[in-house]
N, C-alpha and C positions, 0 to 999 in steps of 0.2 A: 434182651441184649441188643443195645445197637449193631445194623452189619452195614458196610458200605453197599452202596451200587455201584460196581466200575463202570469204565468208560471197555466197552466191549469190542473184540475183536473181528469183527463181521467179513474178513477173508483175512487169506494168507499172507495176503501182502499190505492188509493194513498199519498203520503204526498208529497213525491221528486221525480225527476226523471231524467233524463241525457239528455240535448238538442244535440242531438245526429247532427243536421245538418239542416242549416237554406238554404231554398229553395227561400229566397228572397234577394237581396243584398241593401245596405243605399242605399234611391233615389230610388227606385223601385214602383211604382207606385201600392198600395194593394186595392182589391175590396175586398167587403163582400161576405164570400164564398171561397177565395183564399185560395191555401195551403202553410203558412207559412214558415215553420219549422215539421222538424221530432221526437218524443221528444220517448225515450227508458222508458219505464215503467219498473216495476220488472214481466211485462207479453210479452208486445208484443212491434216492433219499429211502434207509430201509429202517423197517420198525423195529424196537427194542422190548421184548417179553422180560416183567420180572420174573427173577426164578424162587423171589421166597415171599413169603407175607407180611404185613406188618402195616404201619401209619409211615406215608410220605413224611419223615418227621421233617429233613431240612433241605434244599436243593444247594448243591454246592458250586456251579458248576451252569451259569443261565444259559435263555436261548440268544443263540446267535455266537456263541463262543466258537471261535476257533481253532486249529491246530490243539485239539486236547487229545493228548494221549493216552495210547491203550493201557487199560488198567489203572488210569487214573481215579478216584473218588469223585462220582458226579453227585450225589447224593446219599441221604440217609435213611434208614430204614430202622425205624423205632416199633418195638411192642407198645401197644396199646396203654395208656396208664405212664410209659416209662417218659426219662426226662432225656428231653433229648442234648447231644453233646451238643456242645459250640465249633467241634471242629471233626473233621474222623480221624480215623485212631493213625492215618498216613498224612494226616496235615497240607490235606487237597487243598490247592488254589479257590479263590474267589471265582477267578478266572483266567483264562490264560491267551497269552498273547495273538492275536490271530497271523501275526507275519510269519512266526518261526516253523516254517514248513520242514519236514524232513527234506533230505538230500537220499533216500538210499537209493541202490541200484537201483536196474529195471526188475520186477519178480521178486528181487532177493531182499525180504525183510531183515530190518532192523530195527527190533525196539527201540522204540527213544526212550523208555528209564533203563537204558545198559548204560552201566560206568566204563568210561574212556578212559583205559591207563596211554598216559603220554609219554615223551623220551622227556620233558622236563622233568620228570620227577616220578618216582616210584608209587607217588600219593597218587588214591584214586580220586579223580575228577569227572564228578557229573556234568555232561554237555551234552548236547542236542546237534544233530550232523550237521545243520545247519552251521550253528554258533564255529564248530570246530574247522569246517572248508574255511568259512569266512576267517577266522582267526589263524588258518594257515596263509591263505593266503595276502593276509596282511602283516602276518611279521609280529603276531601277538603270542606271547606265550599266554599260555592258558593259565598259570600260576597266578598271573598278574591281575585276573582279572574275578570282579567279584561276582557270582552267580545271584540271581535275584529268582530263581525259578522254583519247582517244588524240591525241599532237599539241598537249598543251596545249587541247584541247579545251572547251567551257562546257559544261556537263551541269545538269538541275533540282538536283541536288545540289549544286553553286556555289552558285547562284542565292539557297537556303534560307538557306544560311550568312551571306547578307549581302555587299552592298556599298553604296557612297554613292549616297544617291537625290538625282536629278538634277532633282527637285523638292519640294517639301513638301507635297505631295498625302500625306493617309493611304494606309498600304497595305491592299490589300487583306484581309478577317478571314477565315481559311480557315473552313468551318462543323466546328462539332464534332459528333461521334457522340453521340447521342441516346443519354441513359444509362436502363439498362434494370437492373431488381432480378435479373432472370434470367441466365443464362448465356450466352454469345455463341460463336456459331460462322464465322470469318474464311475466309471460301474467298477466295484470290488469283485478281483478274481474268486470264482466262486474255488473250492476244493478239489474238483473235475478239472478244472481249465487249468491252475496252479500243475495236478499232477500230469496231465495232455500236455502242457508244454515242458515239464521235465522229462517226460519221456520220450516224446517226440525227436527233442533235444539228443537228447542221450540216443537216440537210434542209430541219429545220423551222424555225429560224431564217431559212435564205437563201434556201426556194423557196416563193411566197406559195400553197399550199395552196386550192384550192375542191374541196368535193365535189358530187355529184351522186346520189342514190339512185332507183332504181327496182325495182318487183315486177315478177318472172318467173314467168310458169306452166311447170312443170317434166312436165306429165302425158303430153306426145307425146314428148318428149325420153327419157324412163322411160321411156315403148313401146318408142320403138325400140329403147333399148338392151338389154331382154329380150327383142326380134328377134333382135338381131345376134349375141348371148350364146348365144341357142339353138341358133342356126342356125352357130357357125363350128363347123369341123374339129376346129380344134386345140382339146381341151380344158384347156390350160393358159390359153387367150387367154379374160381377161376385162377387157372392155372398163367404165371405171368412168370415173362423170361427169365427173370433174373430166379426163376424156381430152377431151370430148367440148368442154368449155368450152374447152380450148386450141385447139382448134380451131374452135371459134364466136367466141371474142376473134381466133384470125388472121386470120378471112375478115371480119367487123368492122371489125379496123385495115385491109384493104384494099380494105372498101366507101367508109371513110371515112378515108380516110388522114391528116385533119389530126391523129389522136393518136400517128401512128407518128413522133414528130419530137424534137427533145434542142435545148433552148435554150441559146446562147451570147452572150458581151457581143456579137458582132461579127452574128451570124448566125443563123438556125433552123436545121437539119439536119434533113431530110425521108429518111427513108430507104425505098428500094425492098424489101427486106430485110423479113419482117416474124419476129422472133426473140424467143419470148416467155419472159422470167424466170420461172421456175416456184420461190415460196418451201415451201423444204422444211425442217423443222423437225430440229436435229441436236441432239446432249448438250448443247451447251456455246453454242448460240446457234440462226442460220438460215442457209441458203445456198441463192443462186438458180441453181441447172444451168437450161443455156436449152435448149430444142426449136426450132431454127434452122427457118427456112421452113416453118413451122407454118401456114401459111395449104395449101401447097402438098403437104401429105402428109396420107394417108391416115391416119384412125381407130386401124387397126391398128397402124402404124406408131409414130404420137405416144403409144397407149400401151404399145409394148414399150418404145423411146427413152425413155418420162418414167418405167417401170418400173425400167427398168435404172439411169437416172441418180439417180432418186432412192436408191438400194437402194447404188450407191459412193460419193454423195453422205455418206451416215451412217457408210460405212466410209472416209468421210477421203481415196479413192480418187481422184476425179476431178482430171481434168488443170486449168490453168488455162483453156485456150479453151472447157472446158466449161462456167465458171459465168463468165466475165468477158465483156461487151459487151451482146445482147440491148437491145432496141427499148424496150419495155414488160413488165411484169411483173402476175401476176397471185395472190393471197394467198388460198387457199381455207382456210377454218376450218368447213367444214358440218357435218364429220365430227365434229364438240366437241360440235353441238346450238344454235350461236351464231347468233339471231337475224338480227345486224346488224352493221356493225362497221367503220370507217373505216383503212385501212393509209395507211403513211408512203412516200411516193415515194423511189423507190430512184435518185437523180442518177446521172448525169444525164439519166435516163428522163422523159421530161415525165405520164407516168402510171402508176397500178396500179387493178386492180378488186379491190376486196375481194368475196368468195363465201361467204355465209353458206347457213346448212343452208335444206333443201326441207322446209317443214313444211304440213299441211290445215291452210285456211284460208277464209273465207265468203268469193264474189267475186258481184261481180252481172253479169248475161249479159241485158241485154237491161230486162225488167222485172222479172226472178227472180233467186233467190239460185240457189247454186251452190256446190260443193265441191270445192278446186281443189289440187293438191301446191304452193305455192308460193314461192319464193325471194329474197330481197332483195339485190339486190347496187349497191353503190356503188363510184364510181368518184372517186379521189382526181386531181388535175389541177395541173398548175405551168399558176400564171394568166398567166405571162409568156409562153407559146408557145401556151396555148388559152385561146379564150373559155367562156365558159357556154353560147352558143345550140352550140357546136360538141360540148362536152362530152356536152349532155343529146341532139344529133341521132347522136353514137354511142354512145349507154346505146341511145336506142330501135332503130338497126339491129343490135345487141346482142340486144333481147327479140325482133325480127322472126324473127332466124337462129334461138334456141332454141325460139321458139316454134311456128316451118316447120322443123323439126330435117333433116327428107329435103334440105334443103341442103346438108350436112353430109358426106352419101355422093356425093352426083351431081356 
């Protein structure tokens, strides 16, 4: 009996994703267990296990397709002998459009085969969030127009072609590309960049932003870590600052707990848990693997974990439980030479510290000058879940810990 292979859900918040390269050819004989297909998330490129057996009978669904949604039919999966269909039993796309990106929240999925019931009409209408923002906000009823997609589906591509606008409001004027005498080179937004800039977007529109900056002296913090450096075993173990800060921001969050918390219409969420987003810089965007109970582990520890994670993080490797969830997030850029520098809060996180580089700089001690390594780090804050007098009292038990660093160990 023919069964489909869907287009799989590889986290929580996926909807779509790009079948980025199938690792089996039609006629390929699949066990349970085998790795299918490669499919591109807006996280990571992660591999696809069949879960049943059979002959690759038909692929529905090529590489390089984008925007294919979850639980869509990528392919067919025939017994041995049998005759395989011309189409699966849901009437899957050849292919499908790679512009029609979703629109959902931050976090909060939305399948894209859920039916949209509209105020036009009691009829259900399948659309795509895309097709439906854009045809609100052009004044199209959605009645008007004819879906080309799986199911009679709405797709942006409806949308373009026109239907009756259900008001005589202008529509809106797409901006054009800035013409340039020179020659243009078009790289297509990968799935990553597409969702990094909805989200981004979406941060700083809907989370009202304050930051906080303060100067850290970094000179006992440097001691000790040419202590520890000198003095371990193992000589692969080196221990580098930015370990040292994941672990000064967890013991931080749980001197002061009101920044370990994620704001909702209904509620604050105050988490026990302190799990810190660590952003790591990948080809084609950024990704946060988190270092879970970071308050509650050892130096060494945080940095093999933030070694190792970062290191499959760029090989595309990491599971989803490894970069989705985490408390608070933390953006170090010192390694660049960058003074200062404000990051975008990663929702529904209610903060991130940006970590700018350790540079000598004049401080005064007393009645005298002085010459100090010093550091500037700011801390970005969603003004819905924290104040200001709370923000700037955990910058300063922040500079307390780095600056009494033997915290750190004991």
């Amino acid at each position: 009996m023919a069964i489909d292979i869907l287009m799989p859900a590889l986290s929580p918040t996926m909807t779509e994703g790009k079948l980025a390269r199938w690792l089996k050819n039609e006629g390929d004989t699949v066990s349970a267990g085998d790795v299918i297909a490669e499919i591109e998330t807006d996280k990571a490129t992660m591999e696809v296990e069949a879960v049943d057996e059979g002959i690759l009978g038909r692929i529905l669904v090529q590489e390089g397709a984008e925007g294919v949604a979850v639980n869509t039919p990528i392919a067919i999966l025939v017994e041995e002998g049998e005759d395989v269909p011309a189409a699966s039993s849901a009437q899957a796309p050849a292919s499908v459009a790679a512009a029609d990106a979703p629109a959902a929240p931050v976090n909060v999925p939305t399948p894209v085969t859920k039916a949209a019931v509209t105020a036009e009409s009691s009829e259900r209408i399948f659309v795509s969030p895309l097709a439906k923002r854009m045809a609100k906000e052009r004044g199209i009823a959605l009645t008007s127009l004819n879906g080309t997609g799986p199911n009679g589906r709405i797709l942006k591509r409806d949308v373009e072609k026109g239907g009756q606008p259900t008001t005589t409001a202008p529509k809106a004027t797409p901006a054009a590309p800035v013409a340039s005498e020179g020659s243009v080179t078009r790289v297509p937004n990968s799935t990553m960049r597409k969702v990094i800039a909805r989200r981004l977007t979406e941060s700083k529109t809907q989370v009202p932003h304050f930051y906080v900056s303060v100067d850290i002296e970094l000179d006992a913090l440097l001691a000790l870590r040419s202590k520890l450096n000198a003095t371990a075993e193992d000589n692969s173990f080196k221990l580098s600052v930015n370990d040292m800060m994941i672990k000064a921001v967890g013991l931080a969050l749980k001197k002061v707990q009101g920044l370990n918390v994620q704001f909702t219409d209904s509620e604050t969420l105050h988490f026990d848990n302190v799990d810190i987003s660590m952003a790591v810089s990948i080809p084609d965007g950024l990704i946060t693997p988190i270092i879970r109970n970071a308050d509650q582990k050892s130096l060494r520890e945080i940095s093999r974990e933030a070694k190792d994670l970062a290191k499959r993080a760029r090989a595309g490797k990491l599971k989803p439980e490894e970069f989705q969830g985490g408390t608070f997030s933390i953006s170090n850029m010192g390694m660049f030479g960058v003074r200062d520098f404000a990051a975008i809060i990663n929702p529904p996180q209610a903060g991130i510290l940006a970590i700018a580089s350790g540079e000598k700089r004049a401080v005064v001690r007393g009645d005298q000058l002085a010459i100090a390594t010093v550091m500037t780090a700011t801390l970005s804050v969603d003004h819905r879940a924290v104040d200001g007098a709370l923000g700037a009292q955990w910058l300063n038990a922040l500079r307390d810990i780095i600056q009494n660093p033997y915290t750190l160990v004991v």
